[in-house]
C-alpha positions in Angstrom: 33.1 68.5 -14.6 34.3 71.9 -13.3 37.0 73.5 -14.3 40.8 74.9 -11.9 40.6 78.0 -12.1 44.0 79.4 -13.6 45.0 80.6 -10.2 44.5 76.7 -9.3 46.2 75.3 -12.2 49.6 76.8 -10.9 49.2 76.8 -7.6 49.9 73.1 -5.5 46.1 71.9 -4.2 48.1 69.5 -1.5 50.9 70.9 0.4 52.1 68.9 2.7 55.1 69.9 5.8 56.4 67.9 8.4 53.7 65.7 9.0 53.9 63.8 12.5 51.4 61.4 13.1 51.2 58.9 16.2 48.6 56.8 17.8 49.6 56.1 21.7 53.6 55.2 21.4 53.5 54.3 18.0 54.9 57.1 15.5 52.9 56.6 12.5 53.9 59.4 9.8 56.9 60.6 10.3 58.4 63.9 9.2 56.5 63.7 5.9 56.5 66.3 3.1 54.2 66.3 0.0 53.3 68.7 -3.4 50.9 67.7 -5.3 49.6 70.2 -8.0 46.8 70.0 -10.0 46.4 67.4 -12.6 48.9 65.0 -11.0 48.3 61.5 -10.0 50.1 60.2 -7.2 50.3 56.4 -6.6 51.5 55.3 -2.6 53.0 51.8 -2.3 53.8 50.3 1.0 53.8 47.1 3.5 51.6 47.1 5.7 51.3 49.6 8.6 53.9 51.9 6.5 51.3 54.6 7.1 49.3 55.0 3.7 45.7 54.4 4.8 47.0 57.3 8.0 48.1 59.7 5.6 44.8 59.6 3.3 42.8 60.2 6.6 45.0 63.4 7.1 44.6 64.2 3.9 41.0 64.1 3.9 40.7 65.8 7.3 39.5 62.9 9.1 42.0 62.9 11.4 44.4 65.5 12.3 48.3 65.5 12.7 50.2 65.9 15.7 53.1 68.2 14.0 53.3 69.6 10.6 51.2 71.5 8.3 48.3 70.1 5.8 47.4 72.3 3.5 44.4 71.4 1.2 43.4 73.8 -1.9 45.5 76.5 0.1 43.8 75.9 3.4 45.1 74.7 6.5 43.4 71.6 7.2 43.4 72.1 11.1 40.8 75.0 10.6 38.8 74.9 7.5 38.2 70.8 7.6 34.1 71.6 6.5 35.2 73.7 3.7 37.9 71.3 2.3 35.5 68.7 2.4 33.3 70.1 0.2 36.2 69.5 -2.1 37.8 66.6 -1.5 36.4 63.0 -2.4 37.2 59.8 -0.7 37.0 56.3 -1.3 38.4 54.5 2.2 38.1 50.8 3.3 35.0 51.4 5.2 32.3 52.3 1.9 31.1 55.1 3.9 26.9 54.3 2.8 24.5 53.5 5.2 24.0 49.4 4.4 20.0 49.7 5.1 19.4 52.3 2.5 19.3 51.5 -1.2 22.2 52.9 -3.3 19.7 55.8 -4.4 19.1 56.6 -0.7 22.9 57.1 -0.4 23.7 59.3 -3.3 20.3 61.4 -2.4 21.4 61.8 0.8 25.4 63.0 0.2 24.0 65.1 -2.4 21.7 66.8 -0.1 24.5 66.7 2.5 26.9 68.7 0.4 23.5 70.7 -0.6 24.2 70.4 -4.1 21.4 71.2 -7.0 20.6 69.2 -9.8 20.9 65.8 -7.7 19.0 63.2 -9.4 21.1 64.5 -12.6 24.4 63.9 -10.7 23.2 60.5 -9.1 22.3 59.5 -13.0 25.7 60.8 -14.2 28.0 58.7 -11.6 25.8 55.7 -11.9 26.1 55.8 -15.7 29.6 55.9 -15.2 30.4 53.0 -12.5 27.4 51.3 -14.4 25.3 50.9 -11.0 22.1 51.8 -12.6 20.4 47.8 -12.0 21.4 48.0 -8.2 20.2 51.5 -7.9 17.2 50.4 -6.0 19.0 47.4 -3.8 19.9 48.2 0.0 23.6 48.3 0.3 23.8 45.4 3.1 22.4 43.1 0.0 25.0 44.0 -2.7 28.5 42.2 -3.2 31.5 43.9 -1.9 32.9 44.9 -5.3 29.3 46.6 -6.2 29.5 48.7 -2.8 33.2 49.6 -3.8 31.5 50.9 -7.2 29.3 53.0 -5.0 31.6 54.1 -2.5 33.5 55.4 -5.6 30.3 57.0 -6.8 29.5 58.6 -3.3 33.3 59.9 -3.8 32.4 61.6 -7.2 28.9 63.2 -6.9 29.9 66.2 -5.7 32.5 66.9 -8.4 35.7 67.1 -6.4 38.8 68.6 -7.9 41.0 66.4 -5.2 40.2 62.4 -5.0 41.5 60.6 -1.9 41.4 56.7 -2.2 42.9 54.0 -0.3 43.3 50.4 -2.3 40.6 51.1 -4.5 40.7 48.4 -6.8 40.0 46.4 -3.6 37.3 43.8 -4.4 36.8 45.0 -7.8 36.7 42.5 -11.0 38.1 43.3 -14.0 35.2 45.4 -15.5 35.1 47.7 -12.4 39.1 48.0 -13.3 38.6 49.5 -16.3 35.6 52.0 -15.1 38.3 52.7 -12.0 41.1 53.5 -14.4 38.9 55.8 -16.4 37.9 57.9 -13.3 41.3 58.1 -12.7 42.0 59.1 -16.3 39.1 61.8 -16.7 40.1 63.3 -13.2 43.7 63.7 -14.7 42.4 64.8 -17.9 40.6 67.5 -16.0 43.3 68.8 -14.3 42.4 67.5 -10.4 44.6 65.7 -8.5 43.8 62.0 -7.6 45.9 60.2 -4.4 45.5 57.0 -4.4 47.1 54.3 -2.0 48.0 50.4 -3.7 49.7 47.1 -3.3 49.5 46.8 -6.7 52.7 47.9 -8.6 51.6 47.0 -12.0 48.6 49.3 -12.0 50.5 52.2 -10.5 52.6 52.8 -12.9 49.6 53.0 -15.4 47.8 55.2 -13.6 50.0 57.6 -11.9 52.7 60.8 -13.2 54.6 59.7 -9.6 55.3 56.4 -7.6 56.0 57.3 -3.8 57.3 54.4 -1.7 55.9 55.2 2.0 58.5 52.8 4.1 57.8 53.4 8.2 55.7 57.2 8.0 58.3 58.2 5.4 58.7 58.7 2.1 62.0 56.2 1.2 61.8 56.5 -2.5 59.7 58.9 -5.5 59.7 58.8 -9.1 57.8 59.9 -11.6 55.9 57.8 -14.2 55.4 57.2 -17.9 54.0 55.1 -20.5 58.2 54.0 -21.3 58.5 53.5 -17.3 59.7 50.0 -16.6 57.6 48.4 -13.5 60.8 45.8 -13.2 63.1 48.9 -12.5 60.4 50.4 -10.1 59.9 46.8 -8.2 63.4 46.3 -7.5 63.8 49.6 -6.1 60.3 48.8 -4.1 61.9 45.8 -2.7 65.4 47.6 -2.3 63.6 50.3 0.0 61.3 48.2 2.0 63.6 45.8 2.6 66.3 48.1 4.0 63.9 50.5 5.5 61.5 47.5 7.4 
């Protein structure tokens, strides 16, 4: 893995301002502020259509905003979208792999994508680590949906990002896949990147993350950070508290 630089270490890789974010009549993200620096892990919980799986498409620059200000690394998101990518992995819903093509097809061909060197090392690093290597050679359309998860999270990490973007990742995984997800998480942390990473589960965000947000109708209705002492009872009542008073 590569290293911040110091200037990157201090500096907030996600700056978000006054994010507006509507499809047709319906206001999406409303009025939304984020700072994320590096080495943080933020956890989003939400009901459904609160705006999570919006607000990691902004953040990945798969969608612009309507209002407001994303700025990724430093750079604003409305004009340097190729460049950011380049930085940025995501893990969304859709896995993002072409289902006809084997799972080696895929990684060869983001890696050649992102023109990176040294792919078939990279491919035989993030394999090794989601533990992939027997379905390596299986087209994508024949493998379960937890073992196209494991590659869409592999896709996500080949080209060594220093921000992850994932929505519900833990989404069709078993337990084993757990743990592997958890120590992505973990070794991202460890490496000083910053991980976002939308959930319904409340349990697991507290492991993983240094802050719980609470994304209630576009905004954020309730933050607090996260520690190995933090209570998930305490943080569930004031989940239910904010939904239900916000929905």
């Amino acid at each position: 893995m590569r290293s911040l630089s110091k200037e990157q270490a201090h500096e907030s890789l996600i700056r978000v301002k006054g994010l507006f974010k509507g499809f047709g009549r319906i206001s999406v993200l409303r009025d939304l502020d984020l700072n994320l620096h590096g080495g943080e892990v933020l956890t989003i919980l939400g009901p459904n259509g609160s705006g999570k799986t919006t607000l990691i498409k902004l953040l990945a620059t798969l969608t612009k905003p309507d209002k407001g200000s994303v700025q990724i690394l430093g750079m604003d998101a409305s004009d340097s979208g190729t460049t950011i990518r380049r930085h940025v992995g995501v893990v969304t819903h859709e896995p993002l792999l072409y289902l006809e093509l084997t799972g080696y097809e895929n990684l060869k061909f983001t890696g050649r994508m992102f023109s990176l060197d040294r792919i078939d090392e990279r491919i035989e690093s993030v394999v090794d680590r989601l533990e992939i290597g027997p379905q390596l050679r299986q087209r994508i359309g024949t493998l379960s949906h937890g073992m196209r998860k494991r590659f869409s999270i592999a896709r996500a990490l080949l080209h060594d990002p220093l921000i992850l973007l994932m929505d519900e990742p833990e989404s069709g995984l078993d337990q084993r896949a757990l743990s592997l997800l958890d120590t992505v998480v973990s070794d991202q942390k460890a490496s000083g990147r910053t991980v976002v990473m939308t959930t319904h589960n409340l349990d697991r965000s507290v492991v993983q993350g240094h802050r719980i947000a609470v994304l209630v109708n576009g905004q954020i209705a309730y933050q607090e950070s996260v520690g190995v002492d933090s209570n998930p009872t305490s943080i569930r009542t004031a989940y239910v508290q904010h939904t239900e008073t916000n929905t």
